[in-house]
N, CA, C and O atoms as CSV, one atom per row, in Angstrom:
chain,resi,resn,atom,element,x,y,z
A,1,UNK,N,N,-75.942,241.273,111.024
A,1,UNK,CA,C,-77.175,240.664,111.475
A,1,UNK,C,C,-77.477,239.442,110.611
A,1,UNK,O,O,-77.149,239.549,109.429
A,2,UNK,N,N,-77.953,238.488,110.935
A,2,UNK,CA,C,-78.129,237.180,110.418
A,2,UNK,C,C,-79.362,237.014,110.274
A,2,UNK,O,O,-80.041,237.170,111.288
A,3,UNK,N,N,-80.132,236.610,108.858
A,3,UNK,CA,C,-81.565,236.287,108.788
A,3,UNK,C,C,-81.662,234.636,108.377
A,3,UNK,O,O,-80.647,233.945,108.291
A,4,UNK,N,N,-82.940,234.143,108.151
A,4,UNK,CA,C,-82.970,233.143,107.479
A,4,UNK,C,C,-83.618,233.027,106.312
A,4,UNK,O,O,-84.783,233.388,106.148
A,5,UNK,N,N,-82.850,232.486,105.386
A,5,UNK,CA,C,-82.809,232.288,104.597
A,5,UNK,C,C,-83.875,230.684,104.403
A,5,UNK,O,O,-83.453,229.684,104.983
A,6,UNK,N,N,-85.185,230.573,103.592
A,6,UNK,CA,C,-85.968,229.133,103.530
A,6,UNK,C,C,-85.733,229.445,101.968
A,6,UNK,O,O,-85.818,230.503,101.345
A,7,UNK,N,N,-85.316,227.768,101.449
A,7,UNK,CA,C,-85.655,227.288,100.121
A,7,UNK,C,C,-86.418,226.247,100.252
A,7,UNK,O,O,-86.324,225.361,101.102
A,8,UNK,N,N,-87.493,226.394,99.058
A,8,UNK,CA,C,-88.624,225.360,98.578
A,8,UNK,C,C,-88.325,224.785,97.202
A,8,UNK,O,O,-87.745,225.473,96.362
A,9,UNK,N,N,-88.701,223.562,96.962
A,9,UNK,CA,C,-89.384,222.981,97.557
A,9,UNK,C,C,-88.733,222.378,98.833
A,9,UNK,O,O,-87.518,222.531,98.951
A,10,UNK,N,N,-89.382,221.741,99.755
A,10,UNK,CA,C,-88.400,221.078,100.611
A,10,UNK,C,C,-88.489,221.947,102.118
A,10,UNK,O,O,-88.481,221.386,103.213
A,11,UNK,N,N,-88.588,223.643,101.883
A,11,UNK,CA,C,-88.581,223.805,103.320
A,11,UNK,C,C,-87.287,223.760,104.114
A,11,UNK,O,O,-87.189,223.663,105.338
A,12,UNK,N,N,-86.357,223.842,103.261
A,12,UNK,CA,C,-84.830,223.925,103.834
A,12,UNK,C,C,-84.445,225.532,104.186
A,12,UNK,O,O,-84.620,226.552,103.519
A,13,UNK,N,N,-83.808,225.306,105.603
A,13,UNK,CA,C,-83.702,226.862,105.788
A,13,UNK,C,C,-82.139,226.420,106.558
A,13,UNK,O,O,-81.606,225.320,106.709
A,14,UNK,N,N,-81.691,227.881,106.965
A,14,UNK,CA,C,-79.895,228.040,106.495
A,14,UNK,C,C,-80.269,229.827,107.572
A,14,UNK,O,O,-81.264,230.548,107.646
A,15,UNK,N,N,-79.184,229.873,108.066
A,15,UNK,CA,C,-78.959,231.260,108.274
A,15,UNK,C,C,-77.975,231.689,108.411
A,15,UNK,O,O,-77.002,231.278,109.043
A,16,UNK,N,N,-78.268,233.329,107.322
A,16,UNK,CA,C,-76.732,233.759,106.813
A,16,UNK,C,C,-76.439,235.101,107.062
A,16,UNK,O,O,-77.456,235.793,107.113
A,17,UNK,N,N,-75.507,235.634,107.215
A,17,UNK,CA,C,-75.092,236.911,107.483
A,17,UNK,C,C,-75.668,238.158,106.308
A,17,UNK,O,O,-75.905,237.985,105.112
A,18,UNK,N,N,-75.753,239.055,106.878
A,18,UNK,CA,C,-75.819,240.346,105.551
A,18,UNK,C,C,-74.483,240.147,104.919
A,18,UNK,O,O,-73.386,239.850,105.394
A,19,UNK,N,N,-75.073,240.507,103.192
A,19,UNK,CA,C,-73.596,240.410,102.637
A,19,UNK,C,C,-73.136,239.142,101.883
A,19,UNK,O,O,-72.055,239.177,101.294
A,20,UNK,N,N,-74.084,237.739,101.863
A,20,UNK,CA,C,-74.282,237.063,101.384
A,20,UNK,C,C,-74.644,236.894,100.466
A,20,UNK,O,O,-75.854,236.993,100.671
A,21,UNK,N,N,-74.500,236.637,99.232
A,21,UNK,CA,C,-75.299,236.417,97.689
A,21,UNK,C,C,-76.537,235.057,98.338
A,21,UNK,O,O,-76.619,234.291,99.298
A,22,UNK,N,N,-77.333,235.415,97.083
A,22,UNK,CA,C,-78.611,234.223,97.845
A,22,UNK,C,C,-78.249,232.913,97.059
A,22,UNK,O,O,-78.799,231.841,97.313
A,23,UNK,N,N,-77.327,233.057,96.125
A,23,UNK,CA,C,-76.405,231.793,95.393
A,23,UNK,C,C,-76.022,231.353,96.479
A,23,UNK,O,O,-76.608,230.272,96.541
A,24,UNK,N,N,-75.328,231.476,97.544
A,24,UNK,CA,C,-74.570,231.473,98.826
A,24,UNK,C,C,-75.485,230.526,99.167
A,24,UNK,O,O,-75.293,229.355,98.842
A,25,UNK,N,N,-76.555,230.896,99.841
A,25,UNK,CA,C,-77.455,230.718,100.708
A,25,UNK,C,C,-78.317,229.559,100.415
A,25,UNK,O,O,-78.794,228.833,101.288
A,26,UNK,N,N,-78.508,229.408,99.065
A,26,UNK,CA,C,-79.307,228.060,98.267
A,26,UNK,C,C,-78.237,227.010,98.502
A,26,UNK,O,O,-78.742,225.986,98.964
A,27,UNK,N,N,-77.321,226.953,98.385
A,27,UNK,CA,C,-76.486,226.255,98.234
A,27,UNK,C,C,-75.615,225.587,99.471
A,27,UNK,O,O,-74.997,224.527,99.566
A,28,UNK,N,N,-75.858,226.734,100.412
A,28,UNK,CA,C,-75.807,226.052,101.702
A,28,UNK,C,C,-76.941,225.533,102.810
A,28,UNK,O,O,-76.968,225.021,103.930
A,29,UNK,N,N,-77.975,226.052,101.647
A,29,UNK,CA,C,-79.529,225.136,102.384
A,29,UNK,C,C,-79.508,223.644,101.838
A,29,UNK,O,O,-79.743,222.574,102.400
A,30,UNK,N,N,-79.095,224.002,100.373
A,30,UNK,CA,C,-79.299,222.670,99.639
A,30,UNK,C,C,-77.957,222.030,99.003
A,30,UNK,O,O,-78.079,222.111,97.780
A,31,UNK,N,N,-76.874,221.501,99.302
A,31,UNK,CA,C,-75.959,221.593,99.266
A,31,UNK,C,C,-76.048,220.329,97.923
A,31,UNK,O,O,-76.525,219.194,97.913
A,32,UNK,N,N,-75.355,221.146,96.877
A,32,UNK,CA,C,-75.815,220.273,94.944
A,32,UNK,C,C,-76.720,220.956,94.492
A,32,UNK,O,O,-77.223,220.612,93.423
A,33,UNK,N,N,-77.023,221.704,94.928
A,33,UNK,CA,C,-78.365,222.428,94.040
A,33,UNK,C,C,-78.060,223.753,93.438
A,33,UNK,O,O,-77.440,224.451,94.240
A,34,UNK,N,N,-78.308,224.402,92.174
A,34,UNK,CA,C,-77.397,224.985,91.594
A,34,UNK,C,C,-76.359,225.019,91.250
A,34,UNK,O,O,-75.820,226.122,91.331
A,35,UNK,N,N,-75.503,223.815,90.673
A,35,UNK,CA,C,-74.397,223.797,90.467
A,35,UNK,C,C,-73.255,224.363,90.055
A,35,UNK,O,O,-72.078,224.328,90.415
A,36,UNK,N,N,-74.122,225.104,88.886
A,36,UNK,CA,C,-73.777,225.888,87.815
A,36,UNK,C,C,-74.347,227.391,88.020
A,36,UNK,O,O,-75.315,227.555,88.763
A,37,UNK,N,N,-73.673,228.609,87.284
A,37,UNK,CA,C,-74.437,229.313,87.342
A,37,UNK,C,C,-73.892,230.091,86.312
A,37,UNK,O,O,-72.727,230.184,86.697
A,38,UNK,N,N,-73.960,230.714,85.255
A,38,UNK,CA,C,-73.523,231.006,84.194
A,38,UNK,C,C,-74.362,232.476,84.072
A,38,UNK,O,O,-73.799,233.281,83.330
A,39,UNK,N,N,-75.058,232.734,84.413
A,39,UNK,CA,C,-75.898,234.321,84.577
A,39,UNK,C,C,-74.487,235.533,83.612
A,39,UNK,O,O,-74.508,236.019,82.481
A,40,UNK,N,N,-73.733,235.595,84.424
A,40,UNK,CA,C,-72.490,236.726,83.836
A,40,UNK,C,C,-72.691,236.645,82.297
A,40,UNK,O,O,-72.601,237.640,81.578
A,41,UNK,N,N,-73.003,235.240,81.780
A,41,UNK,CA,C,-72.790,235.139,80.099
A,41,UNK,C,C,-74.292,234.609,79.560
A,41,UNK,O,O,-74.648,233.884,78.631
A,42,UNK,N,N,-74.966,235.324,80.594
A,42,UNK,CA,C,-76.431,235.486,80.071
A,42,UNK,C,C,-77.314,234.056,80.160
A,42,UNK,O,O,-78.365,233.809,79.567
A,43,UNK,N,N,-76.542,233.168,81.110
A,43,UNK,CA,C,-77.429,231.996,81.361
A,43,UNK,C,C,-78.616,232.293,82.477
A,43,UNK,O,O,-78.514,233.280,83.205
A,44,UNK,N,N,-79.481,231.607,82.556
A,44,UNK,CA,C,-80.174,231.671,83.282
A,44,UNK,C,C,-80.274,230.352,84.813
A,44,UNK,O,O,-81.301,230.125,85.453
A,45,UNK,N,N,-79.567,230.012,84.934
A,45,UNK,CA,C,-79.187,228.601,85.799
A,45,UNK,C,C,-79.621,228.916,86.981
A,45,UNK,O,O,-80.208,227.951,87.471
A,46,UNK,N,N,-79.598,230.106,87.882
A,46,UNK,CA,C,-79.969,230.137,88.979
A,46,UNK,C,C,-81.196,231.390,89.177
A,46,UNK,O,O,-80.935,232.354,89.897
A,47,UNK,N,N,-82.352,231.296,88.575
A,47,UNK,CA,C,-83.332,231.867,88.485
A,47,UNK,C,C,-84.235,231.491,89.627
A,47,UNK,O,O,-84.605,230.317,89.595
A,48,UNK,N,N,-84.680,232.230,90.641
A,48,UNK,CA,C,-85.586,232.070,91.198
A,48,UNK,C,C,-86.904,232.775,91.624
A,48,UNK,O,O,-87.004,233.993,91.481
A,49,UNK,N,N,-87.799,232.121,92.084
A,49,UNK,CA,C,-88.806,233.081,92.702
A,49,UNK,C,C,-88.747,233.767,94.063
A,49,UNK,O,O,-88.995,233.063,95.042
A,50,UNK,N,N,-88.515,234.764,94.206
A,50,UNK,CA,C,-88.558,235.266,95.748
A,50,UNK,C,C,-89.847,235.273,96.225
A,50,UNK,O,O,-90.516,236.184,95.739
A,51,UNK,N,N,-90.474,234.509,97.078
A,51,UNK,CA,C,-91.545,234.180,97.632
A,51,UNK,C,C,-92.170,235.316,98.917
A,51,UNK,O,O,-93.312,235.657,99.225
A,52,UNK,N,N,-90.944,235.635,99.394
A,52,UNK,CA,C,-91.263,236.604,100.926
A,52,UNK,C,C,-90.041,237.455,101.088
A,52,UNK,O,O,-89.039,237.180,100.428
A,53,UNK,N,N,-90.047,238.170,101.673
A,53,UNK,CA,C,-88.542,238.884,101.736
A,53,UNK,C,C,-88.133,239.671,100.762
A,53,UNK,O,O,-86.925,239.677,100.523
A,54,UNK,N,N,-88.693,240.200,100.266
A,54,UNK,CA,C,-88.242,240.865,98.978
A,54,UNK,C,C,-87.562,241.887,99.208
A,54,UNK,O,O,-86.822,242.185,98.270
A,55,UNK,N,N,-87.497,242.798,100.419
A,55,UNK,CA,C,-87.327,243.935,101.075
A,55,UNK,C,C,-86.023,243.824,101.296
A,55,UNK,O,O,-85.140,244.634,101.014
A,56,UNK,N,N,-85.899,242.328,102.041
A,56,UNK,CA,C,-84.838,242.283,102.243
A,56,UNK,C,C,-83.504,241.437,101.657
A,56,UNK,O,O,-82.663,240.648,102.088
A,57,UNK,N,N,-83.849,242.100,100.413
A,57,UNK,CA,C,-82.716,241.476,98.981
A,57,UNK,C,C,-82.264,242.881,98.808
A,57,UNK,O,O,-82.650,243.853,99.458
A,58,UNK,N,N,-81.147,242.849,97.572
A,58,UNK,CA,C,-80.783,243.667,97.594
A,58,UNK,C,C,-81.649,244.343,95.805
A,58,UNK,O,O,-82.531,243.634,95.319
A,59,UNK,N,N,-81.340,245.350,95.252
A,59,UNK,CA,C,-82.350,245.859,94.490
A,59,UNK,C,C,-81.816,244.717,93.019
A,59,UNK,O,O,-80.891,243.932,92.814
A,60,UNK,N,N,-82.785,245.120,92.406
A,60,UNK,CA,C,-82.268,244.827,90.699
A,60,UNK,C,C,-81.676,245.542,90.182
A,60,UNK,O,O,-81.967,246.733,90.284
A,61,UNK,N,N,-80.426,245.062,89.284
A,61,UNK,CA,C,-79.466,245.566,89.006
A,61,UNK,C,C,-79.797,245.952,87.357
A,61,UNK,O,O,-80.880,245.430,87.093
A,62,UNK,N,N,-79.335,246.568,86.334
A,62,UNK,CA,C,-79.646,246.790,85.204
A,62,UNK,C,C,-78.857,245.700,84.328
A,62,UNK,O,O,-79.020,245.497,83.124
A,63,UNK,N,N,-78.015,245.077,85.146
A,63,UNK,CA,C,-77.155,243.822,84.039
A,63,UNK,C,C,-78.369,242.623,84.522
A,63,UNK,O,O,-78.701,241.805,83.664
A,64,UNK,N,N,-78.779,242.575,85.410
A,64,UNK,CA,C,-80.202,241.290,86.480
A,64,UNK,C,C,-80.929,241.294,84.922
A,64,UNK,O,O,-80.921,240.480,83.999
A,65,UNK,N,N,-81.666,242.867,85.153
A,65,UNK,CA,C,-82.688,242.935,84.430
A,65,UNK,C,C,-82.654,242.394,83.454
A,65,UNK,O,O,-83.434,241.443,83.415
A,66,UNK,N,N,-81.672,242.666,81.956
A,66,UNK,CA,C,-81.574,242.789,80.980
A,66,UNK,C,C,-81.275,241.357,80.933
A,66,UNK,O,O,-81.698,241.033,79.823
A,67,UNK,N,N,-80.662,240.026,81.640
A,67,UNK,CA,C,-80.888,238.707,80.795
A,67,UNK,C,C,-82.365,238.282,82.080
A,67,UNK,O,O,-82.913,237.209,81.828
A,68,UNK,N,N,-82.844,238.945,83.134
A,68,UNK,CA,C,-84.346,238.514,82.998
A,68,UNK,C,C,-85.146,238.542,81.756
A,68,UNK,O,O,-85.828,237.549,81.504
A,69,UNK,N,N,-85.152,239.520,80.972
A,69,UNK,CA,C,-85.646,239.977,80.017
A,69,UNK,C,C,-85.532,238.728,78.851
A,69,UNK,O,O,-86.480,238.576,78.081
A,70,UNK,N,N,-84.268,237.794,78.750
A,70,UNK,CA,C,-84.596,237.268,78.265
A,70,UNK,C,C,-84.762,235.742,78.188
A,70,UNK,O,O,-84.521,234.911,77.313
A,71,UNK,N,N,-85.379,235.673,79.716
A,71,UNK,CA,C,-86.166,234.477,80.350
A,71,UNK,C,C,-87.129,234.075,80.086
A,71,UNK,O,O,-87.968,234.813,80.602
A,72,UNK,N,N,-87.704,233.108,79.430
A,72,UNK,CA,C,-88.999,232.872,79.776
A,72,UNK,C,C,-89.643,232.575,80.631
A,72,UNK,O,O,-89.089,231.615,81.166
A,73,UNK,N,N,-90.810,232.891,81.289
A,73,UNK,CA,C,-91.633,232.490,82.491
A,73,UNK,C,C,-91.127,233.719,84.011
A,73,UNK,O,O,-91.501,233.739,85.184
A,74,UNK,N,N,-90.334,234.426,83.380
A,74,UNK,CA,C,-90.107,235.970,84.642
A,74,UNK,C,C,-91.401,236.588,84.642
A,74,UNK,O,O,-92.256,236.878,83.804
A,75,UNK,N,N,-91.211,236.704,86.111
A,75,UNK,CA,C,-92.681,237.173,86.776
A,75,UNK,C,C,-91.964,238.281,87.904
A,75,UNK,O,O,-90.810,238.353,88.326
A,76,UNK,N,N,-93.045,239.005,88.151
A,76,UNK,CA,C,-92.472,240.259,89.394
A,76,UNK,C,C,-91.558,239.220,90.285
A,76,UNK,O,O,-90.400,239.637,90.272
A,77,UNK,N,N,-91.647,238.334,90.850
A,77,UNK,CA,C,-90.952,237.680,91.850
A,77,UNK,C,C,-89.795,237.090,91.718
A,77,UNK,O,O,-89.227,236.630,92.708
A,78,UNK,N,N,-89.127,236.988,90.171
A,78,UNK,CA,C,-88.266,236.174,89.411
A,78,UNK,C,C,-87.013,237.128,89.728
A,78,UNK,O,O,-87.159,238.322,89.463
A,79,UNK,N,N,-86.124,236.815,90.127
A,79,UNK,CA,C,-84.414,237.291,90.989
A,79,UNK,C,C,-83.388,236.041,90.234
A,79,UNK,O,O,-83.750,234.869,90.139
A,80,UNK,N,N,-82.207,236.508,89.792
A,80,UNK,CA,C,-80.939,235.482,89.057
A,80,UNK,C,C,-80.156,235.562,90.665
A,80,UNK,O,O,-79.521,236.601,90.843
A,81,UNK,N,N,-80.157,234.640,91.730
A,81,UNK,CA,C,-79.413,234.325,92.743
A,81,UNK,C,C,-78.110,234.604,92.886
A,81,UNK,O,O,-77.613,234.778,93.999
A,82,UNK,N,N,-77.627,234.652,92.095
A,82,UNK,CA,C,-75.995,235.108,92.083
A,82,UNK,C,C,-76.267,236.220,91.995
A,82,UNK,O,O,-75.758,236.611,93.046
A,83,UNK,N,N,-76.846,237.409,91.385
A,83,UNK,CA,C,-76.923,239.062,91.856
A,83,UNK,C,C,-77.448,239.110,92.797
A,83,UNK,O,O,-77.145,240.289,92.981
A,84,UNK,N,N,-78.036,238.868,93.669
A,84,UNK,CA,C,-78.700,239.002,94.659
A,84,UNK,C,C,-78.198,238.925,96.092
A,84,UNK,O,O,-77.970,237.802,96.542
A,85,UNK,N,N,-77.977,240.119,96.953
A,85,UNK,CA,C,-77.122,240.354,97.837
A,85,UNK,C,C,-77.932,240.199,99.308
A,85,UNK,O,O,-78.325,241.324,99.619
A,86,UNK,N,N,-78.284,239.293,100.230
A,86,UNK,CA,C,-79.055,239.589,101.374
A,86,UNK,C,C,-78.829,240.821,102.143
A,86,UNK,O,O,-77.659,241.179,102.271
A,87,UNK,N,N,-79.620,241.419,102.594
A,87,UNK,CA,C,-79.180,242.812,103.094
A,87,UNK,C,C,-79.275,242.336,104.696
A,87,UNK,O,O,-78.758,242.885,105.669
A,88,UNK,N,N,-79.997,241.294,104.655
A,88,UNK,CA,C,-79.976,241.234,106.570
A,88,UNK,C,C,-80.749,241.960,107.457
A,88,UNK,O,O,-80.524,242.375,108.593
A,89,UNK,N,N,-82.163,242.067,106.366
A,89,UNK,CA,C,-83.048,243.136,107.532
A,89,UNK,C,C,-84.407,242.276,107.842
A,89,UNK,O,O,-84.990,242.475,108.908
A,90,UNK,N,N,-84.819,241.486,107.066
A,90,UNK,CA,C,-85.813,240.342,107.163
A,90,UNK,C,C,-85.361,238.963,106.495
A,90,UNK,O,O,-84.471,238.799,105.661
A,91,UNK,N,N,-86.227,237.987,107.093
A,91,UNK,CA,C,-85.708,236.359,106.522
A,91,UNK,C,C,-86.597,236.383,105.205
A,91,UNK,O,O,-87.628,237.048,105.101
A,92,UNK,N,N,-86.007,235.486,104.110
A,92,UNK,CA,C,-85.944,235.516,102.846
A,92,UNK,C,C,-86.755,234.003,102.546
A,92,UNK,O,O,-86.285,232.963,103.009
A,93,UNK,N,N,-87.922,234.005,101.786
A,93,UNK,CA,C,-88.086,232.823,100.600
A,93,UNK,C,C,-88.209,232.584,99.732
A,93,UNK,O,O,-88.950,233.310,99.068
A,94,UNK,N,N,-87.562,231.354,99.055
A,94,UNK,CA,C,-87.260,231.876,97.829
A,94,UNK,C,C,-87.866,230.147,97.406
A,94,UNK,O,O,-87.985,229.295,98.286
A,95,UNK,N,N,-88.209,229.859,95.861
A,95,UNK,CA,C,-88.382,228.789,95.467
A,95,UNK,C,C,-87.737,228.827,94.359
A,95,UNK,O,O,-87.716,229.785,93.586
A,96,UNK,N,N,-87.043,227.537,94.192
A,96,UNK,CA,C,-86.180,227.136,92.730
A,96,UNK,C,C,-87.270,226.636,92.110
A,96,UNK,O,O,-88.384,226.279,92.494
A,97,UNK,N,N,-86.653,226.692,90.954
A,97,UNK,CA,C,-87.368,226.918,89.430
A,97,UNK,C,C,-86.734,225.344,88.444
A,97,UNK,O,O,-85.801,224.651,88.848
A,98,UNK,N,N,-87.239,225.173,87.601
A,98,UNK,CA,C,-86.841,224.296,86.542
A,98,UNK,C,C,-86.613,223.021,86.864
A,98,UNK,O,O,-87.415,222.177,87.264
A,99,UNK,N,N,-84.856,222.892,86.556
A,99,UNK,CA,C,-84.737,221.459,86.829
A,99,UNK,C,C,-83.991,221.017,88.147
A,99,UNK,O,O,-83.306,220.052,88.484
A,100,UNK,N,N,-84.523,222.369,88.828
A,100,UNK,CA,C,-84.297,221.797,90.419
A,100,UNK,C,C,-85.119,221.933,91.578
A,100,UNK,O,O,-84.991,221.858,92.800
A,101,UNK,N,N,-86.107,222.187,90.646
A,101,UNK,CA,C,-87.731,221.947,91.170
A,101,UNK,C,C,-88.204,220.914,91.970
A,101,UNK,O,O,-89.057,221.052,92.847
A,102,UNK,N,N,-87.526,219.651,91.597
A,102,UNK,CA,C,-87.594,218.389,91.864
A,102,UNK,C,C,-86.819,218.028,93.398
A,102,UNK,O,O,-87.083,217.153,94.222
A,103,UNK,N,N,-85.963,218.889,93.391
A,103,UNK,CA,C,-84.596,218.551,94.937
A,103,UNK,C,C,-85.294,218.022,96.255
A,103,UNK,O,O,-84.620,217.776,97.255
């Protein structure tokens, strides 16, 4: 099943299959955005806010958690995009953070 996927700022939307990382999905809304993503070695590069859809992400993982933890500015809504698996049961929004705030 295919949902859509909206990134803000901007209002760019994309629609992607279940089974998709939401790294996937940013990146084919906004194609240069997130370039990088270094999360595995505790970067934080693709941090976002999940705005709507939360349901339909996939859960937090205990490796997610533990470099959320050492984010500054994580809030209930704050998801690392590369763990994050669309499940394909509702459309997803999400807003980038930092220095791609600006896109």
């Amino acid at each position: 099943m295919s949902v859509t996927v909206t990134v803000m700022p901007g209002e760019k939307t994309v629609e992607v299959n279940e089974g998709v990382t939401l790294l996937e999905a940013i990146r084919a809304a906004l194609p240069g955005a997130l370039p990088k993503c270094d999360a595995a070695k505790g970067g934080a590069d693709c941090h976002v806010f999940v705005q709507e859809g939360k349901k339909g992400l996939s859960k937090t993982s205990r490796e997610e958690n533990e470099i959320l933890d050492t984010i500054v500015g994580v809030g209930s809504k704050s998801r690392l995009a590369c763990y994050v698996t669309v499940l394909g049961t509702e459309n997803v929004k999400v807003e980038l953070l930092g220095e791609f705030s600006g896109l």
